[in-house]
Structure formats: C-alpha cells, structure tokens
C-alpha positions in Angstrom: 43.1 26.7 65.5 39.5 28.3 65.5 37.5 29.1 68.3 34.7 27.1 69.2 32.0 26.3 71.6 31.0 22.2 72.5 27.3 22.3 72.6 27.0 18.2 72.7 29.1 15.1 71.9 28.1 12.4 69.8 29.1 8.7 69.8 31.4 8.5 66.4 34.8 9.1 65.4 34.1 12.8 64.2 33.3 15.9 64.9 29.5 17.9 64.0 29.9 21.5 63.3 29.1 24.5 61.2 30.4 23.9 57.3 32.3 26.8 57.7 33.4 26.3 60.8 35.2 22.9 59.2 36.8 25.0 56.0 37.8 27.4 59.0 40.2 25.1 60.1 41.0 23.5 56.9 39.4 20.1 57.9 37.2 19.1 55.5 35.2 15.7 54.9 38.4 13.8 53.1 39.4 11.4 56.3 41.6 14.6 57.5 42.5 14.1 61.4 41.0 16.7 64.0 41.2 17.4 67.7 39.6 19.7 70.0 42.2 21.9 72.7 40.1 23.5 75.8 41.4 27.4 76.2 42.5 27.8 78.7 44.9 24.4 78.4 46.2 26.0 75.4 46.6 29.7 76.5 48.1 28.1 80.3 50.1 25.2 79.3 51.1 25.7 75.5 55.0 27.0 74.9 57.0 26.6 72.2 59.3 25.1 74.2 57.8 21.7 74.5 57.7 21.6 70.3 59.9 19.3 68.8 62.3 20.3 67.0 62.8 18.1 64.1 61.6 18.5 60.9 57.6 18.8 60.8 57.5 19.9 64.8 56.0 23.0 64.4 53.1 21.7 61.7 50.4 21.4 63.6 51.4 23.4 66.5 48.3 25.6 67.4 50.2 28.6 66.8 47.8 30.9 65.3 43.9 31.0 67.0 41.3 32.2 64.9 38.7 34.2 67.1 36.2 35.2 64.2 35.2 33.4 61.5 34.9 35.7 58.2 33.0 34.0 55.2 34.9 35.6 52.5 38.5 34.0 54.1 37.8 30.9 53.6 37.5 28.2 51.1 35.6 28.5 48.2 34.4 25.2 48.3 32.3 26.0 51.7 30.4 28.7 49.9 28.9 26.2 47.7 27.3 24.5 50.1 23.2 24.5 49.6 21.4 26.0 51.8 18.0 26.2 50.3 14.7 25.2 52.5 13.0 23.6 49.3 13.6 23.7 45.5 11.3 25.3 43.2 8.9 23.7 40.4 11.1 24.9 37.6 14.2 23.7 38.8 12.9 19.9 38.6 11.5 20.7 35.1 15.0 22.2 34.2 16.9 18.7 35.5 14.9 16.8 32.6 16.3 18.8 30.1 20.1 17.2 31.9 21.9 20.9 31.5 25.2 21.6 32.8 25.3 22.6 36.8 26.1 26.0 35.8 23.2 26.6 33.3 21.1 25.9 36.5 23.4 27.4 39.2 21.1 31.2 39.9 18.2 28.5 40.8 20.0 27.5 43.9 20.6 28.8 47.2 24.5 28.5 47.8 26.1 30.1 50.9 27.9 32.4 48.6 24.7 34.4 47.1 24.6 34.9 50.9 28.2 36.9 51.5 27.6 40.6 53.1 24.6 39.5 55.2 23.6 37.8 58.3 22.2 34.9 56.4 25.8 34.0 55.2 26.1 31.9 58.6 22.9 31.5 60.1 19.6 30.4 58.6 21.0 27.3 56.5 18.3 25.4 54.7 17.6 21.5 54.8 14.9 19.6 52.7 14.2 16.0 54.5 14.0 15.4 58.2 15.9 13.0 60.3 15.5 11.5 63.7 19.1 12.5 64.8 21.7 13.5 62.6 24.7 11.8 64.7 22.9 8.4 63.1 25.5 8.1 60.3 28.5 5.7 60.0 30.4 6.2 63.2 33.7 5.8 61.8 34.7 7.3 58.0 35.3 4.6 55.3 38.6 6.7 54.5 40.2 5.4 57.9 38.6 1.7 58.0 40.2 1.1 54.0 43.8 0.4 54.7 45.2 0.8 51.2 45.0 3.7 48.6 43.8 1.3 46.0 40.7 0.4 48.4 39.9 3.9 48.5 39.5 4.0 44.5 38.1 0.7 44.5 35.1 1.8 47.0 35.0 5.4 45.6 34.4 4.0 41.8 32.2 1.2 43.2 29.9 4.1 43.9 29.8 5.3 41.5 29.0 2.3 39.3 25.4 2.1 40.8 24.6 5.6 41.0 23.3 6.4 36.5 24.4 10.0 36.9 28.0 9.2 36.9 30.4 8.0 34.3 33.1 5.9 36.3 35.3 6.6 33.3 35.2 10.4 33.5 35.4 10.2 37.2 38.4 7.8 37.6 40.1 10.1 34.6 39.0 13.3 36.7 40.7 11.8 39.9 44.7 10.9 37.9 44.1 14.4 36.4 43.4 16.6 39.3 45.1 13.8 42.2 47.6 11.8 41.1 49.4 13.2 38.3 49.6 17.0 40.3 51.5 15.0 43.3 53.5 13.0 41.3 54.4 16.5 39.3 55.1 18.2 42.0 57.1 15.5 44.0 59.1 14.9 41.0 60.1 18.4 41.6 61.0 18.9 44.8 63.3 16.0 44.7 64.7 17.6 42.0 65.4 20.9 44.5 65.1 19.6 47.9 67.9 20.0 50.5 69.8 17.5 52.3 69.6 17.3 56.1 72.3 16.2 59.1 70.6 13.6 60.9 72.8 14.8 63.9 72.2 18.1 64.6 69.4 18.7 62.6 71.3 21.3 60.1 70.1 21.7 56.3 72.0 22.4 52.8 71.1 23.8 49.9 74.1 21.5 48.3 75.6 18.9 49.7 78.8 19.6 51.7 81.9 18.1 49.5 83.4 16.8 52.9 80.0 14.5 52.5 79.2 14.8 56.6 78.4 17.6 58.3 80.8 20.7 58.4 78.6 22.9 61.3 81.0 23.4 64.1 80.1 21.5 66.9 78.4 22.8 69.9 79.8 21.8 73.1 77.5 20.8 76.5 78.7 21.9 79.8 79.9 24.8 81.7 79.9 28.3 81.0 79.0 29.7 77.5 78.8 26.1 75.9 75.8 25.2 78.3 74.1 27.5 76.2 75.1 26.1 72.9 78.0 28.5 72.1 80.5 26.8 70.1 83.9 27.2 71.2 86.2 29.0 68.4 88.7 25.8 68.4 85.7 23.3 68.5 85.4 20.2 65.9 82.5 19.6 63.3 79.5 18.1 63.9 80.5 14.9 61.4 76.9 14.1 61.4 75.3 11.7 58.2 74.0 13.3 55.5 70.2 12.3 54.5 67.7 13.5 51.8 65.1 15.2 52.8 62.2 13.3 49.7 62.3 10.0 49.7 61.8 8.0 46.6 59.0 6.6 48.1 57.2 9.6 48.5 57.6 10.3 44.7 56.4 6.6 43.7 53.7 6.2 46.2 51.1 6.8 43.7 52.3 5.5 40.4 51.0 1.8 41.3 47.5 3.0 41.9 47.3 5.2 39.1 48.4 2.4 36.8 45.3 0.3 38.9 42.8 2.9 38.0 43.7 3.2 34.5 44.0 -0.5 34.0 40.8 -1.7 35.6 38.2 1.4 35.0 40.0 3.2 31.8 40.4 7.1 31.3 41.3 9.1 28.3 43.9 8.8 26.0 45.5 12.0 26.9 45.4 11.5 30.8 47.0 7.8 29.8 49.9 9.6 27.9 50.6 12.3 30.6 50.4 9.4 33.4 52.7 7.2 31.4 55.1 10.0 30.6 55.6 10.8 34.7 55.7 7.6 35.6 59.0 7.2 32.7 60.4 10.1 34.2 60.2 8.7 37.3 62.0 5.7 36.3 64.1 7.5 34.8 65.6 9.4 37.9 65.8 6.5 40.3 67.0 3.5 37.6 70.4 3.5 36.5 70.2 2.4 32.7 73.6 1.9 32.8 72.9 -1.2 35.7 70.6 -4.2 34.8 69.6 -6.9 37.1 70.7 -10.3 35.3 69.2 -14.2 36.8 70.7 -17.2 36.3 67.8 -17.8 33.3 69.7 -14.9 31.4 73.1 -16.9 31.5 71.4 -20.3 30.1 
C-alpha cells in the first residue's frame, strides 16, 4: 500500500490521484481493482492472523506501506506522462513532416526530463480546461464488457475511426506483446508447476508415488496436538492430489487470439508464432492416440 491523503470523493467507480501516485501502487488505468484502507484500521486491526491461508491469501494483503513516494522507483511508464503547459510552434510544424515519436521526443515535457528536482511531482502541465474533471464515464468500459473478445472488439473499433492508427499493426502489436507472452509463459509453468493436497494445503515438487498425500497427519486436541504437533505414530494426511495450472488458464486466450487474427489480420510472422503455441497447446492436453468417433463416422 502507499500512503495517501482523501482530499474529495467523486461520484464514479474510480479513484482521482497523482499519476505517480497510481504507478506507486501498481494500479494503473487497465480496469485493475483498487481500495482505500484508513491508517489507523490497518495499523489497529490488521494481523496476519486473520489472512487466509490458501493459496493466493497473502496477495494482496497490505503487508508492505509505502510512506514516500520516490520518482525514480517506479514505473517507467509514469515518467512519460506529459506534463507540458503548451506546445511550441515547431513542434506542430515537425507533426506535418509525420516523424517517429522519438525523432520529436526532446520537444516535449515528460515527467522524466523532470527526475532530481521538485518539478518531478509538482507543477504538472495541462493544455485545455474543463468544468470538473470527475465529468468522465463513471464506470470503466473494461468492467461493463463482459468478455475478453468485447474488449478487442471495442479497443480495435477505436481505433478504426481515429486516421492515425493502423488497426492491423495494433491488433498484431496486442497477440505480440499480450497474448502470445501469457500463453508462453503459461505453457511453461504447467510444464513446472507443483501439485497441491487439497486437504491440508501441502505442495510437491513431484507427485507422491502413493498418489494422495504422504504429510503425517496432525492431530486436534489436547496437549501438544492442539498446537499442530503430529504425534510420532500418527497416520497420513491421505488428502487428493490437484494441479496447481489449470488447462484453462493456458487456453483462455487462444480463442480470442484466433478472433483477432481472423477478423482484423496481423502479420505473417505473428500468425506463425500464434499458430505454433496454439499446436503446442494442443499438443499437451490432446491425446493423439484417442479420437472422438460419431455414429456419421461408422455409416
């Protein structure tokens, strides 16, 4: 957590703060969930007793509180916010000639030509004025769209009526840097992951080749066992075996990356690399050696 002062509430489902202040506590404008803790609640009623102690308990847990926020510890996204009060003649004169962001960058005020002095958190620049700023939509699109293919579909309907952007290189930009990374990486920690006693809450590296749970079991009453001793003559826990990755959670992108690539194209490498994961994927989960026959196939 990072601490923070309420100054004002607004009537939407989000919070208005400092840009750093949101990188701060790694909640940035991408539909992430937030809440807001009062101090002393935390600091007088928070133990780590009351956590739960399944898998995942302690993720969110306010554990660590951040009292000052440092602009070089945080993302580097945040520092390339623009805080300029107006831009200069040349820099519209420089947009005809359409160069690459970068050619253009040392016109611009970022928050990161700011680092090492005061202005790197106060002073921030704006160009248009606006009655109140709390006048935006009061609820993000990224929680009202129920499925991840209606995200796409209003992200790339976007950009199809704004001229600057190339829908193409943008739904190609979003399987290369979104969807082919998880599916990567999800791919490989089923590959490594650890299996899990539903009972007791133990993990494995490898699977036990009794197939249950071999942790001796810890006895409940009086004496040491109240205190989750186990006795010396005690029996195993016997608990079910589960896998900690799903194969949901490895698949639960290939259907809208096929969607994306289907209905608003991308590049013929990003199409190979897609297609290749996705084969591997069926590879792991379907048995080659099982098919699934209907009465057409006997006719």
């Amino acid at each position: 957590g990072v601490l923070s002062r309420i100054i004002g509430w607004a009537d939407c489902s989000g919070g208005y703060a400092h840009p750093l202040f949101h990188a701060a506590k790694r909640r940035n404008c991408d539909g992430d969930e937030d809440a807001i803790m009062l101090l002393m609640d935390g600091l007088l009623n928070f133990s780590r007793e009351i956590l739960p102690a399944n898998r995942g308990g302690q993720m969110d847990a306010p554990l660590v509180l951040t009292t000052r926020l440092n602009p070089t510890e945080v993302d580097k996204e945040a520092l390339n916010v623009d805080s300029g009060w107006f831009y200069e003649r040349d820099f519209y004169e420089a947009t005809l000639q359409q160069p690459h962001p970068k050619d253009i960058a040392h016109r611009m005020d970022f928050v990161e030509r700011r680092l090492g002095t005061i202005a790197a958190v106060r002073g921030y620049g704006f160009t248009h004025d606006c009655h109140a700023f709390d006048q935006g939509p009061a609820l993000s699109a990224y929680k009202t769209l129920d499925t991840m293919i209606d995200k796409m579909n209003g992200q790339l309907a976007l950009g199809h009526r704004l001229r600057g952007v190339d829908v193409r290189q943008v739904a190609s930009s979003v399987v290369r840097s979104h969807f082919l990374p998880d599916l990567r990486g999800n791919l490989n920690a089923y590959g490594r992951q650890k299996v899990r006693c539903l009972k007791c809450g133990h993990s494995y590296r490898r699977m036990p080749l009794a197939a249950h749970c071999i942790q001796p079991k810890k006895e409940t009453g009086r004496g040491l066992s109240s205190m989750g001793v186990a006795k010396s003559e005690g029996g195993q826990c016997n608990g079910n075996l589960a896998l900690t990755v799903s194969e949901g959670a490895v698949r639960k992108y290939i259907a809208v990356m096929q969607f994306v690539m289907d209905h608003y194209g991308v590049d013929l490498y990003t199409r190979q690399n897609a297609n290749w994961l996705a084969d591997s994927a069926d590879s792991l989960f379907n048995n080659d050696r099982a098919k699934q026959l209907s009465l057409s196939d006997f006719l």
